[in-house]
C-alpha positions in Angstrom: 93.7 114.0 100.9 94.7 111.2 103.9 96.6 113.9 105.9 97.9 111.1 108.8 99.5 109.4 105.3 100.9 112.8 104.0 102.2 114.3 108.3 103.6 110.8 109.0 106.3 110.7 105.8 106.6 114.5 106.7 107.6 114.1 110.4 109.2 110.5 109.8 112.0 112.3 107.3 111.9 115.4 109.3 112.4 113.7 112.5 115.7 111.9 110.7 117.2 115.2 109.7 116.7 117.3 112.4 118.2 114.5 114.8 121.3 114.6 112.5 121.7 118.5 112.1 120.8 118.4 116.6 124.2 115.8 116.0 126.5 118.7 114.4 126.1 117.1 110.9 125.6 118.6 108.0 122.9 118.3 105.4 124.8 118.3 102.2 127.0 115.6 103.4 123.6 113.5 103.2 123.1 114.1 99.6 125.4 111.4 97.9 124.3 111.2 94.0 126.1 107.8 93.4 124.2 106.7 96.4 121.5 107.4 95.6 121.2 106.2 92.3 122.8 103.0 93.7 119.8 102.6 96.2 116.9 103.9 94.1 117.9 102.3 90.6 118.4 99.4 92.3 114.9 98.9 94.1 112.9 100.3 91.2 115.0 97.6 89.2 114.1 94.5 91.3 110.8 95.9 91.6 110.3 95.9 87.9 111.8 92.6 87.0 109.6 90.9 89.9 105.8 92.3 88.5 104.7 92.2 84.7 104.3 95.7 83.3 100.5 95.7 83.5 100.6 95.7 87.3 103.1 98.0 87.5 101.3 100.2 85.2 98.8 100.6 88.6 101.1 101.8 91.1 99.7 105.5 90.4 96.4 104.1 91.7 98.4 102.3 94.7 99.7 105.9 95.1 95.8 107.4 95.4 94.9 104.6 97.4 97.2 105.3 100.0 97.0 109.2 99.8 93.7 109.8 99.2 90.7 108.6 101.4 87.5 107.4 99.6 85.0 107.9 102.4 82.3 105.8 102.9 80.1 106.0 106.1 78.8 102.3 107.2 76.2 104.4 109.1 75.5 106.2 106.4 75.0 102.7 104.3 73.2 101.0 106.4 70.8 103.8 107.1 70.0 103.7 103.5 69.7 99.9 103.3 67.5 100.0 106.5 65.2 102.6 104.6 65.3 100.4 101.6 64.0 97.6 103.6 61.1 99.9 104.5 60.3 99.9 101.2 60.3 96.5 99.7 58.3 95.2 102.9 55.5 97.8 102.1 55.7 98.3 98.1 57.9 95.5 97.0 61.0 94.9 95.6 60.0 96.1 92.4 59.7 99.6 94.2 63.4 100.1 94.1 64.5 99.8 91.1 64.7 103.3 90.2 67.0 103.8 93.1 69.1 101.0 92.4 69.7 102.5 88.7 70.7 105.7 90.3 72.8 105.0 93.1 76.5 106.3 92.7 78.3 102.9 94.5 78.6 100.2 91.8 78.9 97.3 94.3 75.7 98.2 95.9 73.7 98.7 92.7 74.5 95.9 90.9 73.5 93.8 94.3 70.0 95.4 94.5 69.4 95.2 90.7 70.1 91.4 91.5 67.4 91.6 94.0 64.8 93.8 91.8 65.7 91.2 89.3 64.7 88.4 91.1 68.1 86.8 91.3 68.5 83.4 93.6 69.9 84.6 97.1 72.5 82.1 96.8 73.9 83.3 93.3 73.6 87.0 94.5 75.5 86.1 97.3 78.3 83.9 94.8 78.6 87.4 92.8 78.9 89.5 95.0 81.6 87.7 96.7 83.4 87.0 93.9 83.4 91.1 93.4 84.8 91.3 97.0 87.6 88.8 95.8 88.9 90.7 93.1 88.7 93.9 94.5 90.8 92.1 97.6 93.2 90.5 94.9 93.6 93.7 93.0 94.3 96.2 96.8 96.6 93.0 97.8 98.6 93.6 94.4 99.4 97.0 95.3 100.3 96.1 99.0 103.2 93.7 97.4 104.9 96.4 95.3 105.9 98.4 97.8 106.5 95.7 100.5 108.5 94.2 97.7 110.5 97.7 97.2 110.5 98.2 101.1 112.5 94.5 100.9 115.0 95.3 98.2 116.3 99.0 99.4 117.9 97.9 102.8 119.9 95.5 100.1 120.6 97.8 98.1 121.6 100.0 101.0 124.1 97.5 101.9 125.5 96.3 98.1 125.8 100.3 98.1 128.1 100.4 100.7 129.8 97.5 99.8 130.9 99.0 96.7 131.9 102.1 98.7 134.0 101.0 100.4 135.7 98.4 97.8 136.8 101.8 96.2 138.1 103.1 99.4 140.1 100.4 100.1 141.8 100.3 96.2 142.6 104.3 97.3 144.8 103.5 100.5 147.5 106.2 99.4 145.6 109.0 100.9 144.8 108.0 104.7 143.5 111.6 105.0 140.5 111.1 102.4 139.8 107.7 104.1 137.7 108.9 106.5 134.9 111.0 104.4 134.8 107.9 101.1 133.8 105.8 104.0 131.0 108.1 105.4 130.1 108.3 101.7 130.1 104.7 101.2 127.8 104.3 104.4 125.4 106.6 103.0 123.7 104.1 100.2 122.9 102.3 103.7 120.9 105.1 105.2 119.2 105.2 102.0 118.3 101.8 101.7 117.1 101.5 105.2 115.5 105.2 105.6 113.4 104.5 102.3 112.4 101.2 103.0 111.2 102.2 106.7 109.9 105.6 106.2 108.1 105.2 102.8 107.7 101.8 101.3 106.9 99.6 104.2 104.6 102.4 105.7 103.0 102.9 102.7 102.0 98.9 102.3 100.7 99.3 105.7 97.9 102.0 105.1 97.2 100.1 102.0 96.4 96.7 104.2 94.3 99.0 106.6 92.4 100.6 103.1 91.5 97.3 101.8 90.7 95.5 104.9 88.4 99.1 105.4 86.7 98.4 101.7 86.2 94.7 102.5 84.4 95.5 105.6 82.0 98.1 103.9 81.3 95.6 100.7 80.8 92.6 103.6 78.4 94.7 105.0 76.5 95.8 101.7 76.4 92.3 101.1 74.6 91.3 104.2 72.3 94.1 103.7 71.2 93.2 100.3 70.6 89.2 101.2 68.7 90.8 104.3 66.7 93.0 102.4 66.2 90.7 99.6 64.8 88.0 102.5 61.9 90.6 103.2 63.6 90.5 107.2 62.4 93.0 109.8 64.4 96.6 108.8 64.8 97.0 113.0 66.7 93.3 112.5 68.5 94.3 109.6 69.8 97.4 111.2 71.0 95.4 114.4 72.5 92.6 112.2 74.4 95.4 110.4 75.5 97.8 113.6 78.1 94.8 114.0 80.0 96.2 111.1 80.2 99.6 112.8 83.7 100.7 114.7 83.3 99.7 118.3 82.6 103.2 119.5 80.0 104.0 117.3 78.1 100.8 117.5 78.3 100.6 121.7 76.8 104.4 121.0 73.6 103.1 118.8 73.0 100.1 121.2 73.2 102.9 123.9 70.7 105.0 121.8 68.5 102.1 121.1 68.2 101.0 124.9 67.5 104.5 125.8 64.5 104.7 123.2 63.1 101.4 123.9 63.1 102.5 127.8 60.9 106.1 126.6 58.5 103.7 125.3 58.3 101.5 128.2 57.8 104.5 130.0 
């Protein structure tokens, strides 16, 4: 579980209905059924007639994405792919094949089975990237659905109150009932806005951040295998591949590396 994902929605709607209730309002006056079924039936609405079914049909793996965070340690990666260079320079390519057909990441199996294979660089690299590009095509699907819904609720919000208040002003015989049918009809608004700015567009956002965080871990798998599968220097292929680490960590390995290199000096 991606608890930032899960605290921020908490503490965003928190944070909206405490400030009211610090205010003097009143909860219950927030919960307006018509509203609400305005707002949401609406959105989900446009949202449906703008996608086909099937990529609608993947919006509870949008909802995983977003929620639930698929680790994967780039140091961790290239550790291995460092190790696996190792390997091939002493005992050949040949050598890992057994690993490759055991190791649990399908992007980074079927790119060293290319290289046990004895695949040409230049169509592993082709494959591979054309992996990278549906996976990107398929995360970018899910970012649209709910920057598409995070578009339509504000409208809805205001068509909402729209409509509110087209009924208030067909009831003008009681001025004293004027007052609360227009706080109802303001309360699709809230809706509309709230939802789109607490939930949907935030929700797109993490998703960007996921895929651009998958991306960055395929790119560097990529560059690992063509390394590896050049025969390159596994102290080379680790340096090429520390450039894919977040800027602390890979300012701590240079750090590391300068020390050890100045123990040997010594």
């Amino acid at each position: 579980m991606d608890l930032s994902t899960l605290i921020g929605l908490i503490l965003g709607l928190a944070a909206l209905l405490l400030g009211y209730i610090w205010d003097g309002g009143h909860l219950g006056a927030l919960y307006v059924p018509s509203a609400l079924l305005i707002v949401l039936g609406g959105t989900f609405g446009a949202v449906i007639v703008s996608f086909p079914m099937a990529r609608l049909k993947e919006v509870p793996q949008a909802f995983k994405m977003a929620f639930l965070e698929k680790k994967q340690d780039p140091q961790v990666i290239i550790d291995e792919i460092v190790d696996m260079a190792s390997i091939a320079r002493r005992e050949g390519v040949l050598a890992l094949e057994q690993r490759a057909q055991e190791h649990q990441n399908a992007f980074l199996k079927d790119g060293l089975m290319m290289v046990v294979d004895g695949t040409d660089p230049e169509l592993t690299r082709q494959i591979m990237e054309l992996e990278m590009d549906a996976v990107e095509h398929k995360n970018d699907g899910y970012v649209k659905i709910f920057e598409c819904a995070g578009g339509y609720a504000p409208t809805m919000g205001i068509i909402g109150t729209v409509m509110g208040l087209i009924h208030v002003l067909g009831n003008l015989a009681d001025p004293d009932a004027l007052g609360p049918a227009i706080a109802v009809a303001f309360s699709a608004t809230l809706y509309g806005v709230a939802s789109a700015n607490v939930i949907y567009l935030p929700i797109a956002h993490k998703l960007k951040l996921r895929n651009q965080q998958q991306i960055s871990v395929m790119e560097l798998m990529l560059e690992g295998i063509l390394a590896l599968q050049a025969g390159e220097n596994p102290q080379l292929i680790k340096k090429k591949l520390a450039s894919f680490l977040p800027h602390k960590k890979n300012a701590k390995q240079a750090k590391s590396e300068v020390g050890g290199d100045l123990a040997q000096e010594s």
